[in-house]
N, C-alpha and C positions, 0 to 999 in steps of 0.2 A: 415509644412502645417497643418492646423488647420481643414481643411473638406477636404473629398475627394470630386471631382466633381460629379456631381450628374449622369452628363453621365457617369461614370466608374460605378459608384456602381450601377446603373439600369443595365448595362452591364454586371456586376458581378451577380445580383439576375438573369438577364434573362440567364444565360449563364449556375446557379444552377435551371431552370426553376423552380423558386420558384414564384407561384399566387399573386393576388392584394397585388405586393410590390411597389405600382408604387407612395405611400405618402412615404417613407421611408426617417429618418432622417438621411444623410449620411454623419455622422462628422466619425473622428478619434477616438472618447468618446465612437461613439456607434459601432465602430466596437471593438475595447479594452476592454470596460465595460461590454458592453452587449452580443454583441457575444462573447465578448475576441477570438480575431482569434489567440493569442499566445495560449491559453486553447484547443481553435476547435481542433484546427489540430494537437494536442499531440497523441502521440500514445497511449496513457496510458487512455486518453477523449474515445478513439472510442475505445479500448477494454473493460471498462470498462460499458463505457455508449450506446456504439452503435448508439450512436445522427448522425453521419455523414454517416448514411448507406449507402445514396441515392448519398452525394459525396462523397463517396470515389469510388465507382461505376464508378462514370464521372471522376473521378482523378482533380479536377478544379486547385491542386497545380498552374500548370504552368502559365493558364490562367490568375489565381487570384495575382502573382507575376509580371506578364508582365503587368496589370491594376493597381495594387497599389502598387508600386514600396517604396512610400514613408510613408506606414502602418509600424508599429512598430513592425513587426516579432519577433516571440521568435525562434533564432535559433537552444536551445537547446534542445527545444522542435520538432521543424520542423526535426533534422535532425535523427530523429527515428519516424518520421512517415513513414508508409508505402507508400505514394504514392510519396515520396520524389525517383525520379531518380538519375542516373549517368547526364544523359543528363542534367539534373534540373540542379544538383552542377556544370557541365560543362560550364552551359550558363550564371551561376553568380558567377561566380570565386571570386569574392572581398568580396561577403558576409560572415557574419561570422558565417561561418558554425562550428559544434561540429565533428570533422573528428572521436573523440574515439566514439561518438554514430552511425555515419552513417556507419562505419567499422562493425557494429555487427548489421546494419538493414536488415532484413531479403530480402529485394528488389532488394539487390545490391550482384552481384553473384563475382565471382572472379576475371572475366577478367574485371567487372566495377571498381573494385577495384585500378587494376594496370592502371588503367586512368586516376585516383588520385592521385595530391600532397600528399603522407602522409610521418606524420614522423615513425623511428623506433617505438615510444611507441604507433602511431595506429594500426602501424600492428601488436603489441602483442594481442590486443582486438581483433584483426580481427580472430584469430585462435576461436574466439564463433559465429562467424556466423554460422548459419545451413547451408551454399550452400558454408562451405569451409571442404573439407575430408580431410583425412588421408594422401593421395597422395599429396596435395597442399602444409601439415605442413612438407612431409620428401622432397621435392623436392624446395622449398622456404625458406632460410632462415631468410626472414622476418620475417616470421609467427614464432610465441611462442608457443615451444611445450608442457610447462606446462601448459597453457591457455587452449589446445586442449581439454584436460579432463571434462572441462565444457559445451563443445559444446554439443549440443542436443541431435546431433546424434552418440555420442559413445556411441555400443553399448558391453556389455560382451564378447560376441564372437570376437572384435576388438581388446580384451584387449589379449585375447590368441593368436590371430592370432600374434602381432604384441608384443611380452612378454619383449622386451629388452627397448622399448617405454618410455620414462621418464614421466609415468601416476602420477598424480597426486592423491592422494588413497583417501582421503577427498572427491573428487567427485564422486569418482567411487563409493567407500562405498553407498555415494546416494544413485546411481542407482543400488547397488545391492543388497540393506537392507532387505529386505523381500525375496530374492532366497536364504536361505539356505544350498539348495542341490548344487549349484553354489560353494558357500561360503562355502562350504567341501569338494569340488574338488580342488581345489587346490591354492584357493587364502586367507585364514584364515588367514597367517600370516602377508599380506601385507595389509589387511584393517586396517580402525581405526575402533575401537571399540567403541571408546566412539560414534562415528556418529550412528555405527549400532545398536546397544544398544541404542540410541535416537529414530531409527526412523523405526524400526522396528516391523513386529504384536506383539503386545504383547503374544499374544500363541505360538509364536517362542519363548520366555522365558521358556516355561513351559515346550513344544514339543523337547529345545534340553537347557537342564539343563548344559551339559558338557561344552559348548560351554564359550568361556572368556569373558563372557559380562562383562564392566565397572559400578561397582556398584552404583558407585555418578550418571552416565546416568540415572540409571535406577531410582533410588529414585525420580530424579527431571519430570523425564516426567508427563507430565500431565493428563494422566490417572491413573496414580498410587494414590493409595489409603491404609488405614492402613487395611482395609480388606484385599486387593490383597497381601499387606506384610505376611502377615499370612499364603496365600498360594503358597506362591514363594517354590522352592526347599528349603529345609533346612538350605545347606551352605549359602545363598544369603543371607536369612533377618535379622542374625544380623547387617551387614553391611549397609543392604541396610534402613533397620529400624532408623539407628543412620543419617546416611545422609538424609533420609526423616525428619525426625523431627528437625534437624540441618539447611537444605538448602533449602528445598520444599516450591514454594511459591503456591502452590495447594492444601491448609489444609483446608476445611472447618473447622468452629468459632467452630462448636457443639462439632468435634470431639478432636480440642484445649482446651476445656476446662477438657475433659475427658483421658487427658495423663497424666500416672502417675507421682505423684513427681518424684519419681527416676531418672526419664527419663533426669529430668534438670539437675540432676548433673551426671549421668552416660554419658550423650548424651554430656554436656556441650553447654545447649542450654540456650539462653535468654530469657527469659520472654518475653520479650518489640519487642524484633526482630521478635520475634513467632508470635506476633498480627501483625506483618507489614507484614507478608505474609498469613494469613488466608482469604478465602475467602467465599464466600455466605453468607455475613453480611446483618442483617435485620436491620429495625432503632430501634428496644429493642434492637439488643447489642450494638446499636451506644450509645445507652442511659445508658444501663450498664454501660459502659467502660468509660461513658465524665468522669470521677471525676481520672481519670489516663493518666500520659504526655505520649500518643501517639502518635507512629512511625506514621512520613507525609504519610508513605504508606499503614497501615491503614485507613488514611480519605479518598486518593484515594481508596482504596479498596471496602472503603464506596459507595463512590458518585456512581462507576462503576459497584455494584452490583443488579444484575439483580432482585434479591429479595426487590430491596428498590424502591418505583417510585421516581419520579419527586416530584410531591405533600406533598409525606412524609419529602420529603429534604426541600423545601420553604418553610413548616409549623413548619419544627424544626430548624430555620436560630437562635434563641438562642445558639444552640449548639455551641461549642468550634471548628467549621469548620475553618479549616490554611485561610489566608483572600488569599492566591495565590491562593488555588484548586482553585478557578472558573474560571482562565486565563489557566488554563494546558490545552493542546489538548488533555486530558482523563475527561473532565469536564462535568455537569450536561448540558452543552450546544453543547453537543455531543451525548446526549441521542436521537436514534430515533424512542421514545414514546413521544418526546416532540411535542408541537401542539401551534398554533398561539395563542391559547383562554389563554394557559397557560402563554406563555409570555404576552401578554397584560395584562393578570390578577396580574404579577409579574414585574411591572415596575421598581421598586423598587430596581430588584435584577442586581446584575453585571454581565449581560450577555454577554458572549463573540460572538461579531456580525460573525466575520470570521467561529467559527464552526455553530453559527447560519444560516448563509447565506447559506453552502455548507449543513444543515443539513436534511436529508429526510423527517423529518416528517414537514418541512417545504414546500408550495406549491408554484408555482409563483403566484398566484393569490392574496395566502398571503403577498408578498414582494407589489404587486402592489394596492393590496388593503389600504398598511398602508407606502404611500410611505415618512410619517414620520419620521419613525424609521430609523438608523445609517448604515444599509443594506450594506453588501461591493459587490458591484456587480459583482467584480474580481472572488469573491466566489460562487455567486447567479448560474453562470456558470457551475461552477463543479456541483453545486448539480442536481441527479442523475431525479427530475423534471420539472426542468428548460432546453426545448429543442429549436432547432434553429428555425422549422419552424411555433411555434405559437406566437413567439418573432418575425419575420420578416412578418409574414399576418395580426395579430390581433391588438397589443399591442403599436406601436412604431409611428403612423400618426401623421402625423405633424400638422394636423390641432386639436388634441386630446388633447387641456390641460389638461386633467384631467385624463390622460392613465401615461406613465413613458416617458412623455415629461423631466420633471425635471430632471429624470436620467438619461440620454443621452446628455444634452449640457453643 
């Protein structure tokens, strides 16, 4: 089907009581493209963007499934939205639902569960829903008791209560990385260190010296600094000094260039490797360094740094820049300082439209002021400007050639 009827889709606006939608162009294009209803109704869209406050409120799921039966749903998406039912999945059984995402959606409680088709490997995923306890995992052997560990709501006190439990210590570590005094009562030998050691205050370093932290964690976290190495406990920093300088990709450029020779062959560290992980690069060291074959992650490190703009990079496009970086999704067209004046002013340059589209400092006004340009609307969506209801009242009349008529049919 090529357009929805025009009475569903006024049925569908009137039903999201959404105002003067009554010109609205109601193809397949403009509900895919423009709304993209695979995008709307993502779980990841409304925590993210909060666009569907108003339906998610009304729940229009059901409604909007029972009206356009033959809209292109994404169901991998649909089936970790929150307003997604047991009832829903009951009443369309043949669709193709993602059973391992609707098993962990927080909507769907336990006995909705067992009213489900699933296989063995949904119910492993099902042991991370939050509305499945402890009681559910020992009394179902469906459910995965290693999986349980991830769930939300384990908490420490569960882990004691319940000691013979096959916890999973990588997630619990998680959740117990900053309790200390926890983590000296009598669980020290069962964590992972290297996790706690990752993700832990850093004044828990200082506050309990004794303690088995993993050195290589500690060098690589990224607030670690060659200052902070100097005042680590004593026994730490040689260790943790040779793994910083060897593995850390958290150096600032100033302080790379001020590490002693020694270092490269005591540490047995790379020159060329040591630029591909330094960061807070200005375009003076880009320009230092062009006349030496650097590491591709130096030029990203480039393009990504905070201290370089926009402008400084299009005005030094001489430079020895990889001719890929501008296609990576860590690209100059991912920057959100970048602004429409910039790119029209840089027509020039290989702009990647996909992060352009979804990118913030991108307006709809601007997509629709310059409906020229290569704009993926798939993406116009995501971006975090681009909302439903000034797309469905203002922008879309069909009598309006000269609004984003072209974009929609």
């Amino acid at each position: 089907m090529d357009s929805i009827s025009r009475d569903v889709c006024l049925e569908i606006v009137k039903y999201l009581q959404i105002p003067d939608a009554g010109a609205l162009k109601c193809t397949n294009k403009f509900w895919n493209d423009i709304i993209d209803i695979n995008k709307i109704f993502s779980i990841h869209a409304i925590r993210r963007q909060r666009r569907l406050h108003r339906l998610s409120r009304h729940n229009p799921l059901e409604k909007l499934m029972e009206l356009s039966q033959d809209l292109g749903w994404n169901y991998r998406e649909l089936s970790s939205n929150l307003n997604v039912t047991a009832k829903l999945v009951l009443k369309y059984p043949s669709k193709p639902w993602v059973f391992q995402r609707i098993v962990q959606n927080p909507n769907f409680s336990y006995d909705d569960l067992k009213l489900l088709r699933l296989s063995a490997t949904d119910w492993k995923y099902a042991s991370m829903n939050p509305n499945i306890t402890i009681h559910h995992v020992l009394s179902d052997d469906r459910l995965d008791k290693s999986w349980f560990s991830c769930n939300p709501n384990v908490a420490i006190e569960m882990v004691y209560q319940y000691p013979s439990f096959p916890w999973k210590w990588e997630h619990i570590s998680r959740k117990i990385a900053n309790n200390i005094p926890e983590i000296l009562r009598n669980l020290k030998e069962n964590l992972s260190w290297w996790i706690i050691t990752d993700k832990t205050d850093l004044s828990n370093i200082f506050k309990y010296p004794d303690l088995p932290w993993y050195q290589p964690a500690l060098a690589c976290r990224r607030d670690m600094t060659v200052k902070l190495i100097d005042e680590l406990p004593e026994k730490l920093q040689e260790e943790v000094r040779r793994q910083f300088w060897k593995f850390s990709k958290n150096i600032p450029i100033r302080e790379s260039r001020d590490i002693p020779w020694q270092y490269y062959e005591d540490y047995d560290i790379d020159p060329m490797s040591l630029l591909g992980r330094v960061t807070d690069i200005t375009i003076n060291d880009v320009i230092y360094y062009k006349q030496h074959d650097l590491p591709h992650k130096f030029w990203e490190n480039a393009v990504n740094s905070p201290l370089i703009s926009i402008e400084e990079i299009l005005n030094n496009k001489q430079l020895p820049w990889p001719k890929d970086i501008w296609n990576r999704d860590s690209c100059i067209s991912a920057k959100t300082t970048i602004t429409i004046d910039i790119v029209l002013k840089h027509m020039d340059f290989p702009w990647n439209w996909k992060l352009l589209s979804q990118n913030p400092g991108i307006k709809l006004q601007d997509v629709l002021d310059n409906q020229h340009l290569p704009w993926e609307m798939y993406w116009v969506t995501v971006n975090p400007n681009v909302t439903l209801d000034p797309i469905l009242r203002g922008y879309c009349h069909a009598s309006d050639k000269t609004s984003c008529a072209d974009l929609i049919v």
